[in-house]
C-alpha positions as CSV (number, residue, x, y, z in Angstrom):
1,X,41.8,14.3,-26.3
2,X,43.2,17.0,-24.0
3,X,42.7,20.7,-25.1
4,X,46.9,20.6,-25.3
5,X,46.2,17.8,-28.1
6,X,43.3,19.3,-29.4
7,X,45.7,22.6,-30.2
8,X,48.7,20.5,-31.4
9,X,46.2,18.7,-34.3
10,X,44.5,21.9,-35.0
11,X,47.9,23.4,-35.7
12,X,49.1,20.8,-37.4
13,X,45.9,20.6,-40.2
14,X,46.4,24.6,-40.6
15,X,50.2,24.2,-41.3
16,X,49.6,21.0,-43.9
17,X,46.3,23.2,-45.5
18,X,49.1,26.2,-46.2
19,X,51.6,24.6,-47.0
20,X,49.4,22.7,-49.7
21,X,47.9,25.6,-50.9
22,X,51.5,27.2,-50.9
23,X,52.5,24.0,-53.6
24,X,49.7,24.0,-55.5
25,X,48.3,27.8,-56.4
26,X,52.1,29.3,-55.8
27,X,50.6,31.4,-53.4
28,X,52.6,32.1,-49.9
29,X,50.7,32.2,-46.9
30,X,52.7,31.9,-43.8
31,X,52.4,29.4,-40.8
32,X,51.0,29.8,-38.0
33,X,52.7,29.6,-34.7
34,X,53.0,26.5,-33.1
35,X,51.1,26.3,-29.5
36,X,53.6,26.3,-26.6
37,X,55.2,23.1,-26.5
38,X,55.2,22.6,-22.4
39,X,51.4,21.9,-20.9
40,X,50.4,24.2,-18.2
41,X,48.4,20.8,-16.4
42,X,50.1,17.9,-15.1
43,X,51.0,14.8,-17.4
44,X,50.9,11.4,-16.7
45,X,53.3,9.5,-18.4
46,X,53.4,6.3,-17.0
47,X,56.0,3.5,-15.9
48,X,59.2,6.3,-16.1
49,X,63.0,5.3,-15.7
50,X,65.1,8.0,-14.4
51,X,69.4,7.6,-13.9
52,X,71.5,10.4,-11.9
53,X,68.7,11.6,-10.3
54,X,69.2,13.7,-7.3
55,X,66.7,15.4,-4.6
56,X,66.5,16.9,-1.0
57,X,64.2,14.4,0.2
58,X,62.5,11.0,-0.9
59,X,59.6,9.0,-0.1
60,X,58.8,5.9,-2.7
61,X,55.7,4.2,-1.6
62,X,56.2,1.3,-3.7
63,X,59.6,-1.0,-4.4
64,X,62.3,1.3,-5.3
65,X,65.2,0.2,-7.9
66,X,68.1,2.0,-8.7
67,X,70.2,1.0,-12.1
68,X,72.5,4.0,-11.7
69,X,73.3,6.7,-9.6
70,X,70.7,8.4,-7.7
71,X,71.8,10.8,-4.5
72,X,69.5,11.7,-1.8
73,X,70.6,14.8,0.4
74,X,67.9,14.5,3.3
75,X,65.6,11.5,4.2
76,X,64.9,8.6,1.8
77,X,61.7,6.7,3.0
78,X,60.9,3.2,1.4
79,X,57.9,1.3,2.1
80,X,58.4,-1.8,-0.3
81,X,61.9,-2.8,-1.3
82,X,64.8,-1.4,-1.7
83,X,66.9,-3.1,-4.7
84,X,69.8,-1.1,-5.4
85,X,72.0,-2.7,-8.7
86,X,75.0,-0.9,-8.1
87,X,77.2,0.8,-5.1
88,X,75.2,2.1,-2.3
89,X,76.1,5.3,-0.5
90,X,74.5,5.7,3.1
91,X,75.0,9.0,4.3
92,X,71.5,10.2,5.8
93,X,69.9,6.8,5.5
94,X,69.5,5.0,9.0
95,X,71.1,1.6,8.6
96,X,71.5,0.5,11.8
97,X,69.2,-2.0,13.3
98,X,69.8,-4.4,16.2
99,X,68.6,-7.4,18.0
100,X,69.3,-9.3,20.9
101,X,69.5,-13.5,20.2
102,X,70.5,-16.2,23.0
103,X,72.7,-18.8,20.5
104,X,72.8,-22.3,20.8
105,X,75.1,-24.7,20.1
106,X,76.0,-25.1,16.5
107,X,73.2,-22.9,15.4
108,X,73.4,-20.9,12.0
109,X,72.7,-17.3,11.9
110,X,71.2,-15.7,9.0
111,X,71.9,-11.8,9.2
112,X,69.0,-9.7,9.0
113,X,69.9,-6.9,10.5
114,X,73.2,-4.7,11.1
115,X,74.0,-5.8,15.1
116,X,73.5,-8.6,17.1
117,X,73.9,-9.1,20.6
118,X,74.9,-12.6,21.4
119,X,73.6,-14.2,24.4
120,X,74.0,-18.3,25.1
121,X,73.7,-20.9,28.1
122,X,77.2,-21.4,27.8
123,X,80.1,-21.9,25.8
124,X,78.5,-22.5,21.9
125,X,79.5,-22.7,18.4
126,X,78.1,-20.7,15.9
127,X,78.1,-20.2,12.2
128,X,77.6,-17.3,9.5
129,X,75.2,-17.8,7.1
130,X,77.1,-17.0,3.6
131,X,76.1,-13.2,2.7
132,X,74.2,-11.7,0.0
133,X,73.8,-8.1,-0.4
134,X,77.4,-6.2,-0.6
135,X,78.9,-3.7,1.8
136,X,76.4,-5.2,3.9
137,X,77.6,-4.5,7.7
138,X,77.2,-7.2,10.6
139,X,78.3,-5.9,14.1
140,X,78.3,-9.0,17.0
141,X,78.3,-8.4,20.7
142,X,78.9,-10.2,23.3
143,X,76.5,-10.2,26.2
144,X,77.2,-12.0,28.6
145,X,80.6,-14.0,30.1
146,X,79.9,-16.8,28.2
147,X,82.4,-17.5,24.9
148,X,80.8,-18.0,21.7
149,X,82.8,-18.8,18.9
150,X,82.2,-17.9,15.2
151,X,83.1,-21.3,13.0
152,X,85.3,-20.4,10.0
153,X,82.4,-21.0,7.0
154,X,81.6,-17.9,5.4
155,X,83.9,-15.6,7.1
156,X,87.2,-14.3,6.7
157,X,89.4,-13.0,9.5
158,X,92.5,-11.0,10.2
159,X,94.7,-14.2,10.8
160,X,92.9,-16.8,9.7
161,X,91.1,-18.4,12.8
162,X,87.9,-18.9,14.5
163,X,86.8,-16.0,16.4
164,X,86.0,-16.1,20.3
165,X,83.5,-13.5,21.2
166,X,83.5,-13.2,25.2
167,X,81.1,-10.5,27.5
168,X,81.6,-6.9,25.7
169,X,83.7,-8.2,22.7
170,X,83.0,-6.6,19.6
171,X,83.4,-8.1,15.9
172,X,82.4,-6.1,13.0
173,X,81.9,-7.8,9.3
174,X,81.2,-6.6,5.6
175,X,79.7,-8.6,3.0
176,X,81.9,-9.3,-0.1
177,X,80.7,-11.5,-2.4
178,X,79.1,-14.6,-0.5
179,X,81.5,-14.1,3.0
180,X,81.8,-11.6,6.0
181,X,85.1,-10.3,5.7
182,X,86.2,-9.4,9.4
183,X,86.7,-5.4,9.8
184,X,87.5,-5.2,13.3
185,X,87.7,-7.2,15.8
186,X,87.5,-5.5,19.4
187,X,88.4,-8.0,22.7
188,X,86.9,-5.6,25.7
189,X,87.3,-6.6,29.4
């Protein structure tokens, strides 16, 4: 038992003594105080659940989940996962990752990070893997003179057909629901 504990149950036989006493014999004695209810030491409370949380900056060592709203106004660090079960807002958060890939021909992509640049041999066809994660950005390049078109599974464009990414073409997609839903699309010569 902590000496906080030890106070709290000491207090708490004194108060039932008097108040017995005060029953029984009729006679008034008053109640003590009650020790200060905050502890001046650190508590341990265990597995804690917090919603519209807010700090300056954040490092979670461990997977973080958020259920509700929780606003970071400098750096948030995660080490394990990061599971967010409602909107995201990146604001400070570094997002952007890229890789380079040389595509074959009818090869599936599988987004794992926010831009690829899209080398091939020659001429290919490619497909999106359907998406997962919401608000999810994909950026493609193109690399080099070679075309590489984008099948129509998955995605969603401005008019409705196959996209042709050629050398510095740009293409940038958000993940609603299962598909990449075509944001811009940027034809550079």
């Amino acid at each position: 038992m902590t000496d906080k504990q030890k106070q709290w149950f000491a207090w708490g036989i004194i108060a039932l003594v008097m108040t017995l006493v005060s029953v029984f014999l009729g006679v008034k004695y008053p109640i003590p105080e009650p020790p200060p209810f905050l502890p001046d030491e650190e508590v341990i409370l265990g597995t804690t659940h917090f919603t519209n949380i807010s700090v300056e900056d954040a490092t979670v060592t461990d997977d973080l989940a958020v259920t509700d709203d929780a606003s970071v106004g400098g750096d948030l660090t995660v080490t394990g996962a990061l599971a967010p079960n409602g909107n995201v807002t990146y604001s400070a958060l570094t997002i952007f990752s890229s890789t380079t890939i040389t595509v074959t021909d009818a090869q599936t992509i599988t987004p794992t990070v926010t831009i690829y640049n899209l080398d091939s041999a020659g001429a290919v066809t490619i497909t999106l893997a359907a998406c997962t994660t919401d608000g999810q950005p994909l950026i493609l390049v193109g690399d080099d003179a070679n075309n590489i078109t984008i099948n129509d599974t998955n995605v969603r464009t401005n008019d409705g057909s196959v996209q042709v990414i050629g050398q510095y073409d740009i293409i940038t997609w958000v993940c609603i629901d299962t598909e990449w839903i075509e944001i811009s699309d940027v034809a550079n010569s």
